[in-house]
Each structure stands twice: as structure tokens, then as C-alpha cells.
C-alpha positions as CSV (number, residue, x, y, z in Angstrom):
1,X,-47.0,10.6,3.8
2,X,-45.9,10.8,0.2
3,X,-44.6,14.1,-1.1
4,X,-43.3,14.6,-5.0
5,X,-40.9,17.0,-6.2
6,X,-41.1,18.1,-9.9
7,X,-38.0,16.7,-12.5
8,X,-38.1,16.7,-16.1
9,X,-36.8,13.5,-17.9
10,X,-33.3,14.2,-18.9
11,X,-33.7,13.2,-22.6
12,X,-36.9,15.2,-22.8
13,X,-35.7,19.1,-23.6
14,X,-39.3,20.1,-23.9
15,X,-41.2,20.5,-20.7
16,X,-44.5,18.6,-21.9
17,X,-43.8,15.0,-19.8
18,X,-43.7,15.5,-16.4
19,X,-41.3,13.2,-14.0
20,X,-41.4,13.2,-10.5
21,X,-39.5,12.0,-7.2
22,X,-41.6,9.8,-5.2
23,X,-40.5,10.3,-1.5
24,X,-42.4,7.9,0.9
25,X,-41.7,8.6,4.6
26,X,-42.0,5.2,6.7
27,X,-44.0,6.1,10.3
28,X,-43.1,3.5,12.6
29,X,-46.1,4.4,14.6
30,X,-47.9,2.4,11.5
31,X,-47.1,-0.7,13.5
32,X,-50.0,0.1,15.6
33,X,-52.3,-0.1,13.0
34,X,-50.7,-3.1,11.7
35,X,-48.6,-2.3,8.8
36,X,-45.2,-3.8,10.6
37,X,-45.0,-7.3,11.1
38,X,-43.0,-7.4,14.4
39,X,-41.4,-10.8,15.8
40,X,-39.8,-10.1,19.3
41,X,-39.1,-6.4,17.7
42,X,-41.2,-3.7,19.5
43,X,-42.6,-0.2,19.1
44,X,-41.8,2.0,22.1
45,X,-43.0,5.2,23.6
46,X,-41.6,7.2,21.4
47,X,-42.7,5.5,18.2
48,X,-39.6,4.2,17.5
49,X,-38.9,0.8,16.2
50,X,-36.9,-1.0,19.3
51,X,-35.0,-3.9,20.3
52,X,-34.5,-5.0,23.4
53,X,-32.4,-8.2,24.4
54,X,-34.2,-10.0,21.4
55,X,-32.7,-13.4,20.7
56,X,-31.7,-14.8,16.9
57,X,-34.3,-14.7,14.3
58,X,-36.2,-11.4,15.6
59,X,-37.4,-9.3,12.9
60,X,-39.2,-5.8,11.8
61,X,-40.9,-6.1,8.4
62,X,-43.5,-4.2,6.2
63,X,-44.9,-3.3,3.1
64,X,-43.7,-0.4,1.3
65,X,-46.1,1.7,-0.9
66,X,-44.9,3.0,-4.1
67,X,-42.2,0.6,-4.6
68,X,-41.8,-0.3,-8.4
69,X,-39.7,-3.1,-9.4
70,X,-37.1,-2.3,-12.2
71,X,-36.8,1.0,-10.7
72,X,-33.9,3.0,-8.6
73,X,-34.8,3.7,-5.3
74,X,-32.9,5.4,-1.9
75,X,-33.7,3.7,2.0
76,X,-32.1,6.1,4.7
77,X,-32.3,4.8,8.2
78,X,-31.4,6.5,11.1
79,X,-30.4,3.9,13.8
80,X,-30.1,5.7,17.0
81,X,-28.6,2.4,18.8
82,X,-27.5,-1.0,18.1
83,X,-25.1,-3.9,19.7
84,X,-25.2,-6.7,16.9
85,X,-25.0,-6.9,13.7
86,X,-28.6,-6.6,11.6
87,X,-28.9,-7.5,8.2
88,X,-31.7,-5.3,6.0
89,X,-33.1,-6.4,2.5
90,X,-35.9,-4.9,0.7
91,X,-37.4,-5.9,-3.0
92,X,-35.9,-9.2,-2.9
93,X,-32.2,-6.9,-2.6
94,X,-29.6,-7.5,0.2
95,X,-29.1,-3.7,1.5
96,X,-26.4,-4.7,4.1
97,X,-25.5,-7.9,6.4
98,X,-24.0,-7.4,9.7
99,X,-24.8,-3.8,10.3
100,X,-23.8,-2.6,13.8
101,X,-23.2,1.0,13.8
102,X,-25.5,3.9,15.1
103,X,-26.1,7.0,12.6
104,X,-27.5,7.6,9.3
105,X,-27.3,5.3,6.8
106,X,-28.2,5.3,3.0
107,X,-28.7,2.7,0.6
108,X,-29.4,2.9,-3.3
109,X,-31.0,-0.4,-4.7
110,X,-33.2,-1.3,-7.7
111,X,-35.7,-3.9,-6.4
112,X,-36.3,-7.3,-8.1
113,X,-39.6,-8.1,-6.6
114,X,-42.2,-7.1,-4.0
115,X,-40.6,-8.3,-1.2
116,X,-40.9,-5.9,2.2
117,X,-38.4,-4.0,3.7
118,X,-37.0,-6.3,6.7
119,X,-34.9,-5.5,9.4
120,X,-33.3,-9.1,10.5
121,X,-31.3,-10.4,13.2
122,X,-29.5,-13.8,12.1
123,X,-27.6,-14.9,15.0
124,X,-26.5,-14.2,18.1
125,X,-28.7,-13.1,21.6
126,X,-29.4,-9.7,23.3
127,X,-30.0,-7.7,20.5
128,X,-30.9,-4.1,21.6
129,X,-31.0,-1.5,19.1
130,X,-33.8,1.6,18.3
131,X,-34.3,2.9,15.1
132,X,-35.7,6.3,15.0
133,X,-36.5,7.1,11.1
134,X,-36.9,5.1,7.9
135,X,-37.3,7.3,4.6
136,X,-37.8,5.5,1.0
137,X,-37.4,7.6,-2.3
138,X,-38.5,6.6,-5.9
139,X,-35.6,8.4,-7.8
140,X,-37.0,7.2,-11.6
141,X,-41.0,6.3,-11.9
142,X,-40.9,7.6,-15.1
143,X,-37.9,7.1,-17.5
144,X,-38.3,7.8,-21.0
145,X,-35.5,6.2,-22.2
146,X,-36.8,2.6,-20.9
147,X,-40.0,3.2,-23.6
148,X,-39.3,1.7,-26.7
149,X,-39.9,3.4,-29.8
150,X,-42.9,3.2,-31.3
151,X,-43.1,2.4,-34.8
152,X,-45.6,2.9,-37.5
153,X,-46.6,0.6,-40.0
């Protein structure tokens, strides 16, 4: 699901260029259909993405639609449980290494490439963990001050 909610471009006073928020909610339930690449990471009854007892090297990974290199973007996760430290990159961008607390977490990053979001566990064994929600928001597709000027000849 991708919903949009109207902004105008900040150096733009005149309402004629339109900008918008591109907010792109992340189903987990996708992984049925074969949008998550899942190595020893599951998708449970609930829909959720889970972890259970998964040994070093376990990941959750997928491409994100709407993602535009160059530009800033927000990842908010909602982890409902976790016992070892994750580490999560998206576009090529470390987000965070060693993550091992439950709750709501946000993340601002500009991407460098088209790499996929990835949830990663590096080391260790018995890696249990659920996350419940994964939200990505486009907070510039359209910046008017990156244009350059045109000029006439």
C-alpha cells in the first residue's frame, strides 16, 4: 500500500509544483508471495516476521518499492521481541548494528544504492525475535532546489 500526503516545495511560494510524501507500508505477509527473501527467518501465524532459535548468518531481506537513491527517507520498525543483537541496512546504508531492544524504532537515511532492506544476524546462536511492522517514507521525491538552473542561450 502506498499512500501520499500533499507538501509544497519549500522554495516554491506559488502553489503550481506539487511535492508529495511517499509513505510505503511493508506487509510481511508479502513473504508468501515471495517478496522476502527469508534464510532460517520465518513468517508466522500472525504475519509477522519471526525468529526462532536461528543460528548466525540468518536473515530477512526484500525489495523496497519507491526507494530513490539520493533521497531522504524514514524506516520505523516495531520489534515486538528480540534476544541478540540484529544489525539492519537498507540502500547500501548501515541503519543500526547490534540492535537488541523491543519497541519502536526509527531511522532516517539517504540511500546510496538499491540495495534491500535486510534484517541480519552476524553472530551468535538462538536468535528469537518477532517483528510486527515495517513502515518506509519518501520525505523528498521532489526537491526543487536539487534542479539546476536552466539557462538560455
Amino acid at each position: 500500500m502506498i499512500t501520499f500526503r500533499h507538501e509544497w516545495a519549500n522554495s516554491d511560494k506559488d502553489p503550481d509544483i506539487e511535492q508529495y510524501l511517499s509513505q510505503t507500508v511493508v506487509p510481511v505477509v508479502a513473504a508468501r508471495t515471495g517478496k522476502w527473501t527469508l534464510t532460517n527467518f520465518t513468517i508466522d501465524g500472525d504475519g509477522y516476521l519471526d525468529a526462532s532459535a536461528v543460528a548466525a548468518a540468518s536473515l530477512a531481506e526484500r525489495w523496497i518499492p519507491g526507494v530513490i537513491e539520493g533521497h531522504k527517507h524514514k524506516l520505523r520498525i516495531v520489534i515486538a521481541a528480540i534476544d541478540d543483537p540484529i544489525d539492519i541496512t537498507m540502500g547500501g546504508v548501515t541503519l543500526v548494528t547490534g540492535l537488541a531492544t523491543p519497541g519502536n524504532h526509527h531511522y532516517w537515511f539517504v540511500p546510496v544504492d538499491g540495495s534491500p532492506l535486510k534484517f541480519n544476524y552476524p553472530t551468535g546462536a538462538g536468535l528469537t525475535m518477532s517483528i510486527t511492522s515495517v513502515v518506509v517514507e519518501l520525505h523528498d521525491p521532489i526537491n526543487l532546489d536539487l534542479i539546476p538552473p536552466v539557462q538560455v542561450f
